[in-house]
N, C-alpha and C positions, 0 to 999 in steps of 0.2 A: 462771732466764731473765734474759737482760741486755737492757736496752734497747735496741728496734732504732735507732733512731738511736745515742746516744751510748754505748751499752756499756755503760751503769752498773747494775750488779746492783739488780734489780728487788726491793723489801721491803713494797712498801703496795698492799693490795687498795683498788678503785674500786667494784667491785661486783660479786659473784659469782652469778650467773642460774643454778649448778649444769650441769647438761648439756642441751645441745640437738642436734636433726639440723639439718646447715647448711638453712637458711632457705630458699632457692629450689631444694632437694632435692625438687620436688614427685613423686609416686607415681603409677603405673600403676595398673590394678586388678591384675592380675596379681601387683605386687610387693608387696599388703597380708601377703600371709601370709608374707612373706621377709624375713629380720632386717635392723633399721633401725640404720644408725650414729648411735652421740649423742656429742657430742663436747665438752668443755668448754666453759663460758661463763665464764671467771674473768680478769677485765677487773683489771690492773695500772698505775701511774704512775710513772713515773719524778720523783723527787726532787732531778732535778739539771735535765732540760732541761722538764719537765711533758707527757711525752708519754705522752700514757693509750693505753694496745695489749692485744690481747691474744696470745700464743702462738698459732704459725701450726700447730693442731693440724690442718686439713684444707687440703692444699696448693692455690694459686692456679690450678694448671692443671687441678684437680680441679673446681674449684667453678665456674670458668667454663670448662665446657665446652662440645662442638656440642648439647647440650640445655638448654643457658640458654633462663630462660621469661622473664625479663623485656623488652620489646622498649619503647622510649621512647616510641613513637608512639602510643600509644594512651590517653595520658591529653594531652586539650585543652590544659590547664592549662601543663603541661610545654614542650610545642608552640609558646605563645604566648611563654612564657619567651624559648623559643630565639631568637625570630624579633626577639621586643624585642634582645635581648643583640644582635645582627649587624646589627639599625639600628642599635645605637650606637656600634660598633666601627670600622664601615665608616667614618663622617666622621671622626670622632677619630683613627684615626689614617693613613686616607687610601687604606686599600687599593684594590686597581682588580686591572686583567686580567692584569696582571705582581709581582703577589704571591700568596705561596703561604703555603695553611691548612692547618697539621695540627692533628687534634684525634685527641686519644689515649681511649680506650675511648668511640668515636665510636657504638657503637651499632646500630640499624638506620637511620641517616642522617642522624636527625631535626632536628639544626643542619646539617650542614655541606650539607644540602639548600637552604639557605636563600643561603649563599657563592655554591654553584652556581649558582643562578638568576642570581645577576648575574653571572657570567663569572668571576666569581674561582675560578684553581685552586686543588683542595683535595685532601688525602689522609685516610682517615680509618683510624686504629690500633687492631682491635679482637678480640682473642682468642678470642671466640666465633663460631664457625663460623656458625651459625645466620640473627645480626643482623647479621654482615654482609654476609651473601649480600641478604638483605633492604634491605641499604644499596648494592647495588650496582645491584640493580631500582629503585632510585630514580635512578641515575645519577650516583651518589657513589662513585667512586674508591675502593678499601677493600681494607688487607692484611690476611690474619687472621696476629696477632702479639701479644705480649708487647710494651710497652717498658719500652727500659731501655738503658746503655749500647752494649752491642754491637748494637740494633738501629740507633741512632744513628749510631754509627760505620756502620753500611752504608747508612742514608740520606744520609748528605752526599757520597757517593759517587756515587750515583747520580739523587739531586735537588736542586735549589737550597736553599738551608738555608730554614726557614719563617721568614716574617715575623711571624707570629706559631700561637706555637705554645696547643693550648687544651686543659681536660680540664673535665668535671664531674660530680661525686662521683665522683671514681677517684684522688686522693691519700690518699683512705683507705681504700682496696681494696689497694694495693700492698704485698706482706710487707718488703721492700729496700725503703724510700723512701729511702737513698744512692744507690741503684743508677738508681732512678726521675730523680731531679729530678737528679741527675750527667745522664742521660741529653738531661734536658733544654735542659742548660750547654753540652753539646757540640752539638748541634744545632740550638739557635736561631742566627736570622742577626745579625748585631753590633749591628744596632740594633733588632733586634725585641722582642718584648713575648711574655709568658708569661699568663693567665688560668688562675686555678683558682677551682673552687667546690667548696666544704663543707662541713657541717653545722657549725658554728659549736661547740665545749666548752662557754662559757659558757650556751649557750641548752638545750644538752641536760640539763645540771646545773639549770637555771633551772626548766626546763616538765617536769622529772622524765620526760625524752625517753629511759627504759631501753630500749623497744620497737625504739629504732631498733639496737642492739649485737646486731650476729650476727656469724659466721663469715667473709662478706665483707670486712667495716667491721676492717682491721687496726688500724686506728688510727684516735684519739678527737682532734681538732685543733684548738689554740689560734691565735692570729697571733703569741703571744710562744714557742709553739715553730715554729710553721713560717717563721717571720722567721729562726732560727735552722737549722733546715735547708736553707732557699736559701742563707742568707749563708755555709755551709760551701760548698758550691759558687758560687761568684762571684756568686752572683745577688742585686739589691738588690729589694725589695717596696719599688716608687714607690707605689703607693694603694692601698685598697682600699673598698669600698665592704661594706653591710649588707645582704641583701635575704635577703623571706620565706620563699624556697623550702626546705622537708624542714623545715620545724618552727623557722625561723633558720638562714641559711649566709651565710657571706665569700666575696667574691670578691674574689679579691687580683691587683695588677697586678705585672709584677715581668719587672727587665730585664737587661742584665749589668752589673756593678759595675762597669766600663769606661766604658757607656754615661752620660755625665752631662748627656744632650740633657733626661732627664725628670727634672725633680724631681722628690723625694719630698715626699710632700701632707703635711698635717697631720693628715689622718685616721689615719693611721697611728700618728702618736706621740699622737693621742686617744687609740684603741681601745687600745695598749699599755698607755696610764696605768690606762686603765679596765678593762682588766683584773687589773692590781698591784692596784688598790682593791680589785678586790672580792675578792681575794684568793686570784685564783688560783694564783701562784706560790707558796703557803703549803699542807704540807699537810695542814691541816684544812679546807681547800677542800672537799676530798675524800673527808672522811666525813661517814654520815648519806644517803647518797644510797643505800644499802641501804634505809635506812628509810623512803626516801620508795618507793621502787619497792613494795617490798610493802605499804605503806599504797594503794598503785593498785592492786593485785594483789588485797587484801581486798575491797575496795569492787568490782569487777566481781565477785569469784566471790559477795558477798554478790546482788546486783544479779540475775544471770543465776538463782541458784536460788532467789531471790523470785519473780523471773518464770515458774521452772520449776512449784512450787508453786501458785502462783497462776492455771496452765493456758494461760497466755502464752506465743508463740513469738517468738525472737529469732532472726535469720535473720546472721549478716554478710554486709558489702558492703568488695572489694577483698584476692583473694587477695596482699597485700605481705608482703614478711619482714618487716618489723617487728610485723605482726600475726602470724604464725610462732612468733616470739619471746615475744609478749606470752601466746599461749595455750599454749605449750608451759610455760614460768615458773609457769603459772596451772594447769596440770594440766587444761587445757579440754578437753572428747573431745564425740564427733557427739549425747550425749543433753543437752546443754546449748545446743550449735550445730548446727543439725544439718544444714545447709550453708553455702557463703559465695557468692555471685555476683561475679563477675569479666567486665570486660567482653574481656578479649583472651581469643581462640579457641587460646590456645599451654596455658594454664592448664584451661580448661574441660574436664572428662572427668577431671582429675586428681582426684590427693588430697592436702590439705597434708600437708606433713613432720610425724612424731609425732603428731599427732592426727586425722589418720587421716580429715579432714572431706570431704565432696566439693566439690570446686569445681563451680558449677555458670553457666550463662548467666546475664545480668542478668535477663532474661523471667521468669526463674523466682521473682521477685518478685513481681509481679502473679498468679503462677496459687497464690503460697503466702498472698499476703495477710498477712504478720507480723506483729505489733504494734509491732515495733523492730527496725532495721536498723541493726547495730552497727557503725558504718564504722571501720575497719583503720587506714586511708591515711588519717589527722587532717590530714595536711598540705594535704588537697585538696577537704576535707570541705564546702566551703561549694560547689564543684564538683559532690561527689557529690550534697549536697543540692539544689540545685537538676536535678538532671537526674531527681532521682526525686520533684523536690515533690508527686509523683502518689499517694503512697501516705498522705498524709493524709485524700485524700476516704476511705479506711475506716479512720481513725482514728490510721495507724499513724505512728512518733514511730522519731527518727534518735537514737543513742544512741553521744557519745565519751568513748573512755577516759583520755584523756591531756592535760593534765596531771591530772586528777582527772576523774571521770565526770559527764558532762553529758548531761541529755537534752532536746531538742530538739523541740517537739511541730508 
C-alpha cells in the first residue's frame, strides 16, 4: 500500500486491531444467522508526510449508504456545538443573505439549520440517502453526493461559488483526500474561507483514543500533515483553533494562497512547533500505542468478568462505532453485555456489528436496573451522565473505558 496522499510506500504499523465488521454495519434480527464481513483494522503511517490511514478495504459508497444509522441530531451536545460554531462565524466574517454555505457530509441538517434560520443560503453535500432526506424536512437544501472534484466542477456551474465552504469529521472519512480538498480549491469563492474539524493525532495518541479507528475514519490527522495537504492545492491554513469535541479535534481556518486579505495567526506555527516537540514527526512517535490499546483492552475484559462473577449486571449506553471497535478488539459478545441503550429510534431493534448485542431504548435502563452503565461515547459522557444521574438512587455507578477505566459512582 502507498500513502494516499503522498505515494510513499507504506513500512510502519500504528496499530493493528486485527479484523473488524465496518462499525455502523448495524444488523436485522433476520440477518443474525447470515455471514458477517470482517475486514481489516491494520492502521499504517507514512514516514515522509506523517499520515496515519488505513487501506480502503470496504469502499466509501458501501459504508455510507441509504441505511446509514448515524443521524447528528440526536445527541444535544453535538447540537450546541453547531449552533456556537454559526454564532461565531456569522460576525467574523460578516455573512448575511447574499452569501452562500456549503457544508459537505452535512448530515441530517443539524448546522446548516442554524445558517438557515437567519436567511443565509446554504446547500448541504451529503451521500447518505437517508439523513438527507431528513435534512431536507428540516428546510435545509440537500444533494445526496460524493464530493470531490468533478462535483465541483458541476457546482460552480450552476451556483455561486461558496463563501465559505465547511465539513465536520469527514476529512477523515474520505479515501482520495487529493481528490477531496482539490475539490475544495476549485470551488471556494476567491475570498472565502474553508473550516474543518477533526479528531486531533496527537490527542488520540495522548488519551490512547484506539476506539475511535474504524473502517470510516480513512485517515488519522495531524495540522503538520493536513497544513501539507491544503498547501499541495493552493490552499493556506490562516488559524486554527483547539476544541473538545470526539475526545480533542482542530478546527482549522484556511483560504486560497492568493487570498492575503487573512493573516496567518500564530496559533498555527504554535501547534506546528508543538507538535515537532513532541515528536510527532519522528517515528517512534508511533510505537507502543499497540501497547497502550491492549493494556485498555485488559483492564475492561478484567473488569466486565469481575462483575460477571460477582452476579453484577453491566448494561452499555450509546450504540457509537467507536464502542463497535472497542468490543469487537475485546472479543465482547451479549453474556458479558447483554444489551446497549441508544437513544436514536434508527438504531434501536438492531444489533451491533460482530457482537451480535441488541440495541435496545434508553427506558430499558430503568426496567433493567444495572449496576454499571458502561458509556461507549466518552466524548459525551458527562452528557450521558447527567441525563441518567437517575440510576444512582439504586445504587448503580457509570463506567468509562478510555483513556483507562474509570468508574463513576
Amino acid at each position: 500500500m502507498n500513502c494516499r496522499f503522498c505515494s510513499t510506500p507504506l513500512q510502519h504499523t500504528f496499530i493493528d486491531l486485527v479484523n473488524s465488521p465496518p462499525s455502523n454495519s448495524f444488523l436485522r434480527s433476520e440477518q443474525l444467522n447470515e455471514p458477517e464481513a470482517f475486514f481489516p483494522l491494520h492502521i499504517q503511517v507514512c514516514h515522509q508526510c506523517w499520515l496515519v490511514q488505513i487501506d480502503e478495504y470496504k469502499k466509501a459508497d458501501e459504508i455510507f449508504s441509504g441505511e446509514y444509522v448515524y443521524f447528528s441530531s440526536f445527541s444535544k451536545s453535538w447540537l450546541h456545538h453547531a449552533e456556537q460554531y454559526v454564532e461565531m462565524m456569522i460576525p467574523r466574517f460578516g455573512y448575511d443573505a447574499s452569501s452562500f454555505v456549503l457544508e459537505i457530509a452535512s448530515n441530517d441538517g443539524y448546522l446548516l439549520q442554524y445558517f438557515h434560520k437567519k436567511g443565509i443560503p446554504v446547500l448541504g453535500v451529503e451521500p447518505t440517502a437517508n439523513t438527507a432526506e431528513a435534512a431536507r424536512e428540516k428546510g435545509v437544501r440537500t444533494v445526496c453526493e460524493f464530493f470531490g472534484k468533478a462535483f465541483a466542477e458541476k457546482l460552480i456551474h450552476s451556483e455561486q461559488k461558496p463563501n465559505l465552504i465547511l465539513g465536520n469529521n469527514v476529512l477523515a472519512h474520505v479515501p482520495d483526500i487529493n481528490d477531496f480538498v482539490g475539490g475544495m480549491a476549485i470551488a471556494l469563492a476567491e475570498e472565502g474561507v474553508v473550516t474543518m474539524e477533526f479528531p486531533h493525532l496527537m490527542r488520540l495518541v495522548e488519551h490512547h483514543q484506539f476506539d475511535t479507528i474504524y473502517h470510516e475514519h480513512f485517515s488519522y490527522l495531524s495540522l503538520t500533515t493536513v497544513q501539507a495537504v491544503f498547501a499541495k492545492h493552493d490552499l493556506t491554513i490562516f488559524d486554527v483553533e483547539e476544541i473538545p469535541t470526539h475526545g480533542g479535534s482542530l478546527r482549522i481556518f484556511a483560504r486560497h494562497l492568493s487570498d492575503t486579505e487573512k493573516p496567518v495567526t500564530e496559533r498555527v506555527a504554535e501547534l506546528l512547533e508543538r507538535e515537532r516537540s513532541t515528536g510527532l514527526t519522528t517515528i517512534e512517535y508511533y510505537q507502543g500505542f499497540q501497547d497502550a490499546a491492549n493494556t485498555v483492552k485488559y483492564d475492561l475484559l478484567n473488569f466486565l468478568i469481575e462483575q460477571k462473577r460477582a452476579g453484577k449486571t453491566v448494561m452499555g449506553y450509546g450504540a457509537a462505532a467507536k464502542g463497535n471497535t472497542l468490543m469487537n478488539y475485546c472479543g465482547i459478545k451479549p453474556d458479558l453485555i447483554p444489551s446497549v441503550a441508544d437513544a436514536s429510534p434508527h438504531k434501536q431493534g438492531k444489533y451491533l456489528p460482530g457482537t451480535h448485542i441488541p440495541v435496545v431504548a434508553p427506558s430499558a435502563i430503568d426496567e433493567v436496573q444495572p449496576d454499571f452503565v458502561l458509556i461507549f461515547p466518552w466524548n459525551i459522557k458527562d452528557e450521558v451522565m447527567q441525563q441518567l444521574a437517575h440510576i444512582r438512587s439504586w445504587g448503580g455507578k457509570f463506567v468509562v473505558p478510555i483513556p483507562s477505566l474509570q468508574v463513576f459512582g
